[in-house]
TORKOL-4160 file (C-alpha; in steps of 0.2 Angstrom, whole numbers, padded with zeros to 4 digits, m for minus):
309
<pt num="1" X="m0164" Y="0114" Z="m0015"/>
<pt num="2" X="m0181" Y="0113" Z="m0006"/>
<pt num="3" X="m0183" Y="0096" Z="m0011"/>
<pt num="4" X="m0168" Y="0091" Z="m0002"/>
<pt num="5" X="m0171" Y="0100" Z="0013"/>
<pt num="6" X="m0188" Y="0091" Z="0012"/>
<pt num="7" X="m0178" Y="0074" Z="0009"/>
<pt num="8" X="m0168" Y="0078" Z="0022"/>
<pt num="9" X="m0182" Y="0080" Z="0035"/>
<pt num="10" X="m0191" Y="0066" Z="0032"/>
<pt num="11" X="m0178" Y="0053" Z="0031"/>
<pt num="12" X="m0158" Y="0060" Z="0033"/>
<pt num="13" X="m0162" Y="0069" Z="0049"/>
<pt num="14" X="m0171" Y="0055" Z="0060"/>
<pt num="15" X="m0156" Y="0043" Z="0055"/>
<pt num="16" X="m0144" Y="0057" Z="0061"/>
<pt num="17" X="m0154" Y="0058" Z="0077"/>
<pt num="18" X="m0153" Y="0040" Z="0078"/>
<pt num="19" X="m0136" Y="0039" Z="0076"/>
<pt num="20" X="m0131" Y="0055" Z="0087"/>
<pt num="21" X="m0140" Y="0044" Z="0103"/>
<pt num="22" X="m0127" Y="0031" Z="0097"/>
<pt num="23" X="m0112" Y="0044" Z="0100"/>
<pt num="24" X="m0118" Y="0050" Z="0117"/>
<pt num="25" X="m0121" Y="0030" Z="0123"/>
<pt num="26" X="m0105" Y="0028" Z="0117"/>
<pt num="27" X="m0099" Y="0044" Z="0125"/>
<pt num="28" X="m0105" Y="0041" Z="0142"/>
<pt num="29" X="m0099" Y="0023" Z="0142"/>
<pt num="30" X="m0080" Y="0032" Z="0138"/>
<pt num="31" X="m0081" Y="0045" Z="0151"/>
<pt num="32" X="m0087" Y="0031" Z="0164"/>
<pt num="33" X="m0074" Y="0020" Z="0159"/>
<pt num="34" X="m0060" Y="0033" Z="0162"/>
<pt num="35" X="m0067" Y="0035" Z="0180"/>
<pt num="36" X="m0067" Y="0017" Z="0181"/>
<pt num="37" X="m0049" Y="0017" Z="0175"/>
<pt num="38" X="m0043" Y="0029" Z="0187"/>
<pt num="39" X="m0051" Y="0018" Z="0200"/>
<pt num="40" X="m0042" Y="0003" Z="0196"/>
<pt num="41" X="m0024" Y="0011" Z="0194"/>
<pt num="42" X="m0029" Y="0021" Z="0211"/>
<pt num="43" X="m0032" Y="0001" Z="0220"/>
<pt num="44" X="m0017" Y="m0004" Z="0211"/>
<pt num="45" X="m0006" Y="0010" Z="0219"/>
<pt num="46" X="m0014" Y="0006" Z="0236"/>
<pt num="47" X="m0012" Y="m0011" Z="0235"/>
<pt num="48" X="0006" Y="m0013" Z="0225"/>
<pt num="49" X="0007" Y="m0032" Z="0224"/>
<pt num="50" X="0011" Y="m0037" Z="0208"/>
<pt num="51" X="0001" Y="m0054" Z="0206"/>
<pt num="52" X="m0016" Y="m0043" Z="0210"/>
<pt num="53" X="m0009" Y="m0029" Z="0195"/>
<pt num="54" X="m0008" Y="m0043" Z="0184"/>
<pt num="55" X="m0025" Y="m0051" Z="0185"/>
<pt num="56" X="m0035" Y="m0033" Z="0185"/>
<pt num="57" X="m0024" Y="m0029" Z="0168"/>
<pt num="58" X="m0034" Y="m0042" Z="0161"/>
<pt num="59" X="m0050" Y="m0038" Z="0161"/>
<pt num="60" X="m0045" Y="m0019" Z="0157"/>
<pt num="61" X="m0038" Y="m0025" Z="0142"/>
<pt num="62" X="m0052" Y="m0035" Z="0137"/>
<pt num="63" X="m0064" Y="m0020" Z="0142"/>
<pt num="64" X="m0052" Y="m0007" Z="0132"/>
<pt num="65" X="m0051" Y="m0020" Z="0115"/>
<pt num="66" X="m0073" Y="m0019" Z="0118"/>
<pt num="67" X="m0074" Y="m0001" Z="0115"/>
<pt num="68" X="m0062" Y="0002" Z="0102"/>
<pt num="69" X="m0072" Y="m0009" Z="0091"/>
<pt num="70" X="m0087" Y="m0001" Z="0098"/>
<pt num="71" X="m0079" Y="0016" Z="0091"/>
<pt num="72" X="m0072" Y="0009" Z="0076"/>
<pt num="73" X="m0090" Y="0003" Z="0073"/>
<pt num="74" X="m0097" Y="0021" Z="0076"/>
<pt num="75" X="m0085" Y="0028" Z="0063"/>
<pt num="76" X="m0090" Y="0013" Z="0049"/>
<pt num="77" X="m0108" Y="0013" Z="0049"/>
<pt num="78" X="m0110" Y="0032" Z="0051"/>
<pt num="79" X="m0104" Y="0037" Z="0031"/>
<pt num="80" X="m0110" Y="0023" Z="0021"/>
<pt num="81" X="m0129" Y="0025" Z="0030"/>
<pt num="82" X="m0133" Y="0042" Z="0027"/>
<pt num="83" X="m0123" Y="0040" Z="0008"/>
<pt num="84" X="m0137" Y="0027" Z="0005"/>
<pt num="85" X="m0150" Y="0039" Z="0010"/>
<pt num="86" X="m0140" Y="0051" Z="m0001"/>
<pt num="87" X="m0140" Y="0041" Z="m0015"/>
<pt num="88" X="m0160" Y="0038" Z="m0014"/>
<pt num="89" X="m0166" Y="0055" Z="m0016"/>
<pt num="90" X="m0151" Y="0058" Z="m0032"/>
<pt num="91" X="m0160" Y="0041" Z="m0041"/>
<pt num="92" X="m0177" Y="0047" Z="m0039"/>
<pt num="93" X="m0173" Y="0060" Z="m0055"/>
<pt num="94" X="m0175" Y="0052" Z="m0071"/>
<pt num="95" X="m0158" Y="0058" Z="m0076"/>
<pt num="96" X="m0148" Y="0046" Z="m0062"/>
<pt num="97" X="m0148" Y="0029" Z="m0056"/>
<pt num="98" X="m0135" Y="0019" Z="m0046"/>
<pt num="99" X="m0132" Y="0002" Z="m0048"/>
<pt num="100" X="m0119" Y="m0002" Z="m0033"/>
<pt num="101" X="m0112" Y="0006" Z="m0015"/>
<pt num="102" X="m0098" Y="0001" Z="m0010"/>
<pt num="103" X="m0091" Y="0008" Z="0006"/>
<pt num="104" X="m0076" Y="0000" Z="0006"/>
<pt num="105" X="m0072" Y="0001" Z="m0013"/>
<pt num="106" X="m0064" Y="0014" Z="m0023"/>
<pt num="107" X="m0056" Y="0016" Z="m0041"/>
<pt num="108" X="m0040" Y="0008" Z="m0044"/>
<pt num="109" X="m0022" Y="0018" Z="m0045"/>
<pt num="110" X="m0021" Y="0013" Z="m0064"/>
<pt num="111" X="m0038" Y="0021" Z="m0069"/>
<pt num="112" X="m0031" Y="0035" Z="m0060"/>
<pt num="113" X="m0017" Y="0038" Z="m0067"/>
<pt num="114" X="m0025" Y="0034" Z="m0084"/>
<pt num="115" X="m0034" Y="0050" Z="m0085"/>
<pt num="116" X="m0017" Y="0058" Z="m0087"/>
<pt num="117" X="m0022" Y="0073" Z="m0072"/>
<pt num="118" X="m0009" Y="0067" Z="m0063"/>
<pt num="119" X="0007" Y="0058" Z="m0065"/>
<pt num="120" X="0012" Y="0048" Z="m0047"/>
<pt num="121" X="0003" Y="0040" Z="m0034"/>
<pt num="122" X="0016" Y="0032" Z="m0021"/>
<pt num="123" X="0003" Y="0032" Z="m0009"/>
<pt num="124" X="m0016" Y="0029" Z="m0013"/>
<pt num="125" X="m0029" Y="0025" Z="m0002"/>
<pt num="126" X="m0050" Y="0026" Z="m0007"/>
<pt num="127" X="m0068" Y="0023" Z="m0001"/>
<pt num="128" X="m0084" Y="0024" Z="m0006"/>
<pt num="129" X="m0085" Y="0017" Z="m0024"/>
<pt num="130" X="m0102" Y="0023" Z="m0033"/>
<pt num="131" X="m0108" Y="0016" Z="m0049"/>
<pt num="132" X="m0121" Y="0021" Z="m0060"/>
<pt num="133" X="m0129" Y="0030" Z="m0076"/>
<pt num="134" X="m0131" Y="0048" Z="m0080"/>
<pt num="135" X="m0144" Y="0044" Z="m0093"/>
<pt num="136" X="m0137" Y="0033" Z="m0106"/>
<pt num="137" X="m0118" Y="0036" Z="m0100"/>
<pt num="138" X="m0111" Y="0024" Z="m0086"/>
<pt num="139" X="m0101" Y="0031" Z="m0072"/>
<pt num="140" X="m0091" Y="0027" Z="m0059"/>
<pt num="141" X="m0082" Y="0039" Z="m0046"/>
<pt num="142" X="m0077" Y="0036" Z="m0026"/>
<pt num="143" X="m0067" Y="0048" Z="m0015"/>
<pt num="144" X="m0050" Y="0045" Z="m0017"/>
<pt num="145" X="m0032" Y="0051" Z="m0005"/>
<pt num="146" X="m0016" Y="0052" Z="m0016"/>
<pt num="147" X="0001" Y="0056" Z="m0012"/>
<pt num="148" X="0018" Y="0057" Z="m0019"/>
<pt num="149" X="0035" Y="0059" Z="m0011"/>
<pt num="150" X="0042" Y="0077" Z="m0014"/>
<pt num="151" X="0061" Y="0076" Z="m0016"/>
<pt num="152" X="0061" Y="0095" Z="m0010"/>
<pt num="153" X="0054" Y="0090" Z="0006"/>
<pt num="154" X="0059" Y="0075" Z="0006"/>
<pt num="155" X="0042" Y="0068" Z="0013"/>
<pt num="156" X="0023" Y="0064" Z="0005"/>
<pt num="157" X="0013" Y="0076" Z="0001"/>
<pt num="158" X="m0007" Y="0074" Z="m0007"/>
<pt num="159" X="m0004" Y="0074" Z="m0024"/>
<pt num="160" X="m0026" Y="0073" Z="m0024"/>
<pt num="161" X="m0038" Y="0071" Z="m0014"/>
<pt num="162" X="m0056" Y="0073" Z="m0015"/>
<pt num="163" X="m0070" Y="0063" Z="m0026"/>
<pt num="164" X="m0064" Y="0056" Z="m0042"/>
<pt num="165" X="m0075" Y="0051" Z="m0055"/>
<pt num="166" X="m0075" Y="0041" Z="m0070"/>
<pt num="167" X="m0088" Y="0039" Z="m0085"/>
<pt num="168" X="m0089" Y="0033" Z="m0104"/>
<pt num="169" X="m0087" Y="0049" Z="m0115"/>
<pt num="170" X="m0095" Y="0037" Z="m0127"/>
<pt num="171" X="m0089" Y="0045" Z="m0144"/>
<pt num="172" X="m0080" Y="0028" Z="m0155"/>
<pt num="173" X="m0074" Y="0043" Z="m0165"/>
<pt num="174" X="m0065" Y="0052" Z="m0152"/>
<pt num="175" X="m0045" Y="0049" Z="m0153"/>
<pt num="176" X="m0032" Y="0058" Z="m0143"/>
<pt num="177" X="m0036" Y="0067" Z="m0128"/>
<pt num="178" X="m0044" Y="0085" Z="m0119"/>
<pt num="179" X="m0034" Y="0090" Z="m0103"/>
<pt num="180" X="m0042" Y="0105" Z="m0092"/>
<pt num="181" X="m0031" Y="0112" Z="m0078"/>
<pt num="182" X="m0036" Y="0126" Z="m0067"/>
<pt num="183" X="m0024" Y="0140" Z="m0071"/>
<pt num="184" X="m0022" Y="0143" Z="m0053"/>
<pt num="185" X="m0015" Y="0127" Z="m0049"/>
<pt num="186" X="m0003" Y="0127" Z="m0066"/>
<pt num="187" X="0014" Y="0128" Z="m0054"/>
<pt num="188" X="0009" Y="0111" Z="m0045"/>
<pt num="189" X="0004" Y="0101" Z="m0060"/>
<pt num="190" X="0020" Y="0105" Z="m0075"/>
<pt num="191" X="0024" Y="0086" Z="m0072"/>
<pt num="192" X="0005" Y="0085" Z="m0080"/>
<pt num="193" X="0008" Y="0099" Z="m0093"/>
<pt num="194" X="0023" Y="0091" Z="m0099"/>
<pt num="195" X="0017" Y="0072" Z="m0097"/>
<pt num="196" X="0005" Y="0077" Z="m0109"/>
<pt num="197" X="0013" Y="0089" Z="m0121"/>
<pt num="198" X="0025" Y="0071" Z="m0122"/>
<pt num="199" X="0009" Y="0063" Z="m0132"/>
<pt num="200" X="0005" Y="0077" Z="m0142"/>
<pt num="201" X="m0005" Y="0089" Z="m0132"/>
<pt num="202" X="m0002" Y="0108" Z="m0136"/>
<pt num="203" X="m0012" Y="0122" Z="m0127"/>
<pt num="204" X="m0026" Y="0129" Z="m0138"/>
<pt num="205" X="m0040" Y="0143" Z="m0134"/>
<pt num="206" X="m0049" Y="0144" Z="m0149"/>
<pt num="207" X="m0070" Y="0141" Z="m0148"/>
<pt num="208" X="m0069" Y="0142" Z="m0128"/>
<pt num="209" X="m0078" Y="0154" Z="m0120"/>
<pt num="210" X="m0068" Y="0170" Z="m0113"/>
<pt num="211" X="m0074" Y="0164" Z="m0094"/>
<pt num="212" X="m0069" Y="0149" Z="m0096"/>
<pt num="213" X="m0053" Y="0151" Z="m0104"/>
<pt num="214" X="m0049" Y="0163" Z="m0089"/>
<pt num="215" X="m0050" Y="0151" Z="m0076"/>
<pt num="216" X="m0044" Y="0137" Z="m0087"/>
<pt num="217" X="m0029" Y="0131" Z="m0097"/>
<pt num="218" X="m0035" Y="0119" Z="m0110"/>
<pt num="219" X="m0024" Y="0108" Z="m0119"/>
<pt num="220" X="m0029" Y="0096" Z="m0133"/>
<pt num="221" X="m0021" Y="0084" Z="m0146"/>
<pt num="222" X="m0019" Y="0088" Z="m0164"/>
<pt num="223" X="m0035" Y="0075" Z="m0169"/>
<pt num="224" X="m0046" Y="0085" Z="m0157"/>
<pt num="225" X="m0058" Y="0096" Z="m0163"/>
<pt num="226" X="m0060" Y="0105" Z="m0148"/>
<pt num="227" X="m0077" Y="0112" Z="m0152"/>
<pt num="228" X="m0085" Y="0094" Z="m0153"/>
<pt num="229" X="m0076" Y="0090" Z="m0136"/>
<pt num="230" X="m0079" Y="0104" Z="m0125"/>
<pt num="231" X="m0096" Y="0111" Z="m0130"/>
<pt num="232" X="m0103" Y="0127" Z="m0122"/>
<pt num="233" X="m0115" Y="0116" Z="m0109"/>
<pt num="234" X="m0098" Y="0108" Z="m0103"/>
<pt num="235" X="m0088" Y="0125" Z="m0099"/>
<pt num="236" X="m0104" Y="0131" Z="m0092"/>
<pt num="237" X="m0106" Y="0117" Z="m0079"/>
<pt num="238" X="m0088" Y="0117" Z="m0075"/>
<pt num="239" X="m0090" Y="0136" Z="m0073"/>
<pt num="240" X="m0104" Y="0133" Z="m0060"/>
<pt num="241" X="m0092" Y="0124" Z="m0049"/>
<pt num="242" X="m0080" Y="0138" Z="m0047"/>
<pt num="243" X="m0093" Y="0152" Z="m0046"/>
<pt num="244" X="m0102" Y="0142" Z="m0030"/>
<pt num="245" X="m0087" Y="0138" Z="m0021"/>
<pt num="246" X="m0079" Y="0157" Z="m0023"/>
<pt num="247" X="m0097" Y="0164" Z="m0015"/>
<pt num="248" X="m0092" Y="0154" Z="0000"/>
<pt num="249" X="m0073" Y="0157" Z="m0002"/>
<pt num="250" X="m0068" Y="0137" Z="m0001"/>
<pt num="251" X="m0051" Y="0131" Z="m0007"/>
<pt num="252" X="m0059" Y="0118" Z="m0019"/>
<pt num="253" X="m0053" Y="0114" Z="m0039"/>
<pt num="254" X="m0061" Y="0105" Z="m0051"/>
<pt num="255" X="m0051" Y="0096" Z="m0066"/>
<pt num="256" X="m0056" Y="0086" Z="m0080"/>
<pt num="257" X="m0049" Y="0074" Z="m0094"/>
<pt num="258" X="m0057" Y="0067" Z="m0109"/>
<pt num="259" X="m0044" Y="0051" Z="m0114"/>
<pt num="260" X="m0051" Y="0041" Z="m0130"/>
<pt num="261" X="m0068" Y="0035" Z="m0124"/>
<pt num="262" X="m0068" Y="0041" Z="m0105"/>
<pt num="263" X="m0071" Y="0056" Z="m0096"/>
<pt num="264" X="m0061" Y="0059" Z="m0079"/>
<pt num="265" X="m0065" Y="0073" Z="m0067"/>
<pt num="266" X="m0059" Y="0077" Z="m0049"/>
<pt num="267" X="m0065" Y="0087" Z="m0037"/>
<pt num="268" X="m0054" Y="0091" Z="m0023"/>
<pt num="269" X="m0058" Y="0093" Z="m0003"/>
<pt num="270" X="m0054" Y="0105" Z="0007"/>
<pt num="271" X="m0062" Y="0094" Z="0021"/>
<pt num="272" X="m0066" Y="0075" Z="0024"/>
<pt num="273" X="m0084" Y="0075" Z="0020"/>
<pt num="274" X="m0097" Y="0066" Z="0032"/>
<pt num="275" X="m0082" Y="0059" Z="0044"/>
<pt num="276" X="m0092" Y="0058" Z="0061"/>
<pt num="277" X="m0086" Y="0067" Z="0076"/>
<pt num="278" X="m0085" Y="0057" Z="0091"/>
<pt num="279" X="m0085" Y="0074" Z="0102"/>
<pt num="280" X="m0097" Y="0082" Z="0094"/>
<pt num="281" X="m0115" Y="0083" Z="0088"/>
<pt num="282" X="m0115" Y="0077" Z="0068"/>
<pt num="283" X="m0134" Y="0083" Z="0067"/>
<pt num="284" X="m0129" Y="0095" Z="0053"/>
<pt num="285" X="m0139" Y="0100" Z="0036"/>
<pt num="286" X="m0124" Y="0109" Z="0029"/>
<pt num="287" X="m0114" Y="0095" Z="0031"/>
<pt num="288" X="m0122" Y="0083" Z="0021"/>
<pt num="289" X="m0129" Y="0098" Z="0007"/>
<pt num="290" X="m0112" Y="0100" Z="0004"/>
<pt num="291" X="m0109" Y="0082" Z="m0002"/>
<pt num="292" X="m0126" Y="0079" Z="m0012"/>
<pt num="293" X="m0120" Y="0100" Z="m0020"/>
<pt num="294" X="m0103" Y="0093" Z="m0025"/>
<pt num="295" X="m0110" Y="0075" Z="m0031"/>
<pt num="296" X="m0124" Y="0084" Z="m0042"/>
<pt num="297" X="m0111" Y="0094" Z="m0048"/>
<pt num="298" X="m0100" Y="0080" Z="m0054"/>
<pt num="299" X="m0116" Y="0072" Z="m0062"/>
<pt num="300" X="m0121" Y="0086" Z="m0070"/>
<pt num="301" X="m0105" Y="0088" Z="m0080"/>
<pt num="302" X="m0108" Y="0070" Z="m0086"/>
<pt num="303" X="m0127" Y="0074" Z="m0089"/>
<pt num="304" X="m0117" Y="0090" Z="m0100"/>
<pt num="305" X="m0108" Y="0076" Z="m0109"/>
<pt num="306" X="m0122" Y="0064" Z="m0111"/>
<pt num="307" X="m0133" Y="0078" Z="m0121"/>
<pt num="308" X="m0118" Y="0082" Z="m0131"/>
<pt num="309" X="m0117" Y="0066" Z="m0138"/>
């Protein structure tokens, strides 16, 4: 933790400062356009000639188009800089190394619903795909927004969202699968439950711990041995999650699936992280802590994985 705040002194904060002299530019320049837009409509009241509202349109238009994409710059550069930044201190530990940032990419619908978490994505949408290694075990995982239409309310509603990660549970003699839901959520996910009882899964508890087994309902297939999927490490770094976020008393879930060779994981959000306010100053250390605690976490149940095998 000192580390970081040391990281973040020296090179996350002076980018945010940087960036928050962009926001104010960008906020005066709104607050004088408005007055110059209320002068304009004021001449064009006075005046009421139609040809002379006409022409002063056009270069309101033009002027309006020029700061939306000024804005809509702001909003795209913001993320993906201080992410980089992010990512930099995370590779410096001989544990981690990315290979690729892509602000625009994320894990496809199919990988998704591969990891047999979830069964429906009518609408999905993603950003920021991360790739790398935990040691010897590639990853890839990128903050995804999934909904589904509810027949109840007739209307979508999230189905997921929050960072979802993918890696090589590297294990040629793993077959079947491991599904880990969080008791709590057990109502919303029986389309899962059942989805995955339909290829053999059957809740077990044996060689869990009592902890874990509290918070979690474990479901496996017949050619798991549980005890060589799940090992102590991996309860206790999924544990970790829970007892972090209940200190603070944040609506956040984990959830994880082992599938053949993959592991999935995906770690809801009770918030957008690092989305830039335009109103307001984004010069925050909890803000970005938050993202580098819950991406450390993520790679930390790999790194649980990657000792395992």
């Amino acid at each position: 933790m000192q580390d970081f705040r040391l990281f973040y002194n020296q090179n996350i904060y002076p980018e945010l400062l940087h960036l928050e002299q962009r926001r104010r530019r960008l906020v005066r320049l709104l607050l004088l356009s408005a007055l110059m837009l209320a002068a304009v409509v004021a001449i064009e009241i006075l005046i009421d000639i139609f040809l002379v509202t006409l022409l002063l349109l056009i270069p309101v238009a033009i002027w309006m188009a020029y700061l939306g994409f000024r804005i809509q710059v702001f909003y795209q550069e913001f993320k993906p800089r201080i992410v980089g930044l992010l990512l930099d201190f995370i590779d410096n530990s001989v544990n981690f190394s990315f290979k690729q940032y892509d602000p625009k990419g994320f894990i496809q619908p199919e990988d998704f619903l591969e990891s047999k978490i979830f069964t429906h994505a009518d609408e999905y949408r993603g950003e920021d795909l991360i790739e790398g290694m935990v040691r010897e075990t590639p990853f890839q995982l990128s903050e995804l927004r999934v909904k589904e239409f509810s027949d109840v309310r007739n209307r979508l509603d999230y189905v997921f969202r929050g960072i979802f990660l993918i890696a090589d549970f590297q294990r040629a003699d793993m077959h079947g699968g491991v599904l880990l839901l969080p008791d709590a959520y057990r109502k919303y996910l029986s389309r899962s439950e059942k989805a995955f009882h339909l290829i053999g899964g059957r809740r077990v508890k044996d060689n869990l711990l009592p902890e874990f087994e509290a918070f979690f309902d474990t479901y496996a297939t017949k050619d798991v041995r549980i005890q060589d999927v799940i090992s102590k490490e991996l309860q206790h770094a999924i544990l970790m999650f829970r007892l972090r976020f209940q200190k603070v008393n944040r609506e956040k879930e984990i959830y994880c699936s082992i599938i053949g060779d993959k592991i999935y994981l995906a770690l809801t959000q009770d918030k957008d992280l690092l989305e830039p306010s335009l109103w307001g100053s984004n010069v925050r250390f909890e803000v970005v802590n938050e993202l580098y605690e819950d991406l450390k976490i993520l790679l930390d149940v790999v790194l649980a994985v990657d000792v395992m095998n």
